[in-house]
C-alpha positions in Angstrom: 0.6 1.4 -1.0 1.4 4.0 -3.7 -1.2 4.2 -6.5 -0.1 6.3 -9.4 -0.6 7.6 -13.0 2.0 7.6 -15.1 5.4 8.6 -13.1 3.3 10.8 -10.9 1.7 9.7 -7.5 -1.8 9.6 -7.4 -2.1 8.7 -3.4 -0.2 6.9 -0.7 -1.9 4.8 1.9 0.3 3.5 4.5 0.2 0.2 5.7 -3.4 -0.7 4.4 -4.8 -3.7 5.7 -6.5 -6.4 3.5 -9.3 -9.0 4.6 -9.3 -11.9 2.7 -10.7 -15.6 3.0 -7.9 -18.8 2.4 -8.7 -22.3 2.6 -7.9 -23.6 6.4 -8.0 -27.3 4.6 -10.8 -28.2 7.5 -13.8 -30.0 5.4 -17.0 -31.4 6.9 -18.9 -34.0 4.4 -22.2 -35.8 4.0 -21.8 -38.5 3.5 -23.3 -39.0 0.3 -20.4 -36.8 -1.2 -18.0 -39.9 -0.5 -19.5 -41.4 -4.2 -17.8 -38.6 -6.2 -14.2 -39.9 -4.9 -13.2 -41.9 -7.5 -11.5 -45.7 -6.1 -8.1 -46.5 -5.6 -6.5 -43.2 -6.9 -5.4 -40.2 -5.7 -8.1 -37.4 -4.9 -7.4 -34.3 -3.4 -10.0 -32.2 -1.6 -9.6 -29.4 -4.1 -10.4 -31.8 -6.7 -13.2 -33.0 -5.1 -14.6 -29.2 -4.6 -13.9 -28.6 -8.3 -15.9 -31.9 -9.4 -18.7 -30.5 -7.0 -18.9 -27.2 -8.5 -18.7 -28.4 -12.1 -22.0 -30.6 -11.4 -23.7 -27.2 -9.9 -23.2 -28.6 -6.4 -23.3 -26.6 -3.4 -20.2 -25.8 -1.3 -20.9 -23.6 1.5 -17.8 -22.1 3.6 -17.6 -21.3 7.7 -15.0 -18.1 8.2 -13.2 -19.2 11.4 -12.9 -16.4 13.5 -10.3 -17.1 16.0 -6.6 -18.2 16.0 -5.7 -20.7 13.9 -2.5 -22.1 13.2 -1.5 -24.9 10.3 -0.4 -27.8 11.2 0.1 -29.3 7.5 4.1 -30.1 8.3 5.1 -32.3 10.8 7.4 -28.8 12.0 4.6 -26.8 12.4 2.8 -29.8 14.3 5.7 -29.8 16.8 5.7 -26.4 17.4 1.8 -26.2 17.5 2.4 -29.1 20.1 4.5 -26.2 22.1 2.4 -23.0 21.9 -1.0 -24.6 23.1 1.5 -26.0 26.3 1.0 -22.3 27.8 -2.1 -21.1 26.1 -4.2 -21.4 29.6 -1.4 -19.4 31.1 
């Protein structure tokens, strides 16, 4: 990564490495939080995050710290289906 002033370098580092959370889409719930889903309409889960934090409720987060892989298409699910064949191997 070059940072710079102007036209003139300021420093180089090379290949820096960045840690950083994303969303896994993996939500546990009480059950009470099932009343803020409004009926018979679409709801997403980042909606229902956003209604929660609006209303000063708390959303707490749980890093996962081993492999991970999505599974959101039914591609990815296939070849998910394929890599944990020979992950005891």
């Amino acid at each position: 990564m070059l940072e710079f002033s102007d036209n003139q370098v300021a420093s180089l580092r090379e290949k820096p490495s960045y840690t950083y959370y994303a969303n896994a889409g993996i939500y546990l719930v009480k059950r009470a939080v099932l009343d803020y889903i409004p009926k018979q309409q679409k709801f997403d889960m980042t909606d229902l995050i956003e209604s929660i934090l609006q209303q000063k409720g708390r959303i707490l987060k749980f890093p996962i710290l081993g492999y991970w892989i999505d599974i959101g298409r039914i591609e990815d699910y296939r070849k998910a289906q394929e890599y944990v064949k020979y992950l005891g191997q």
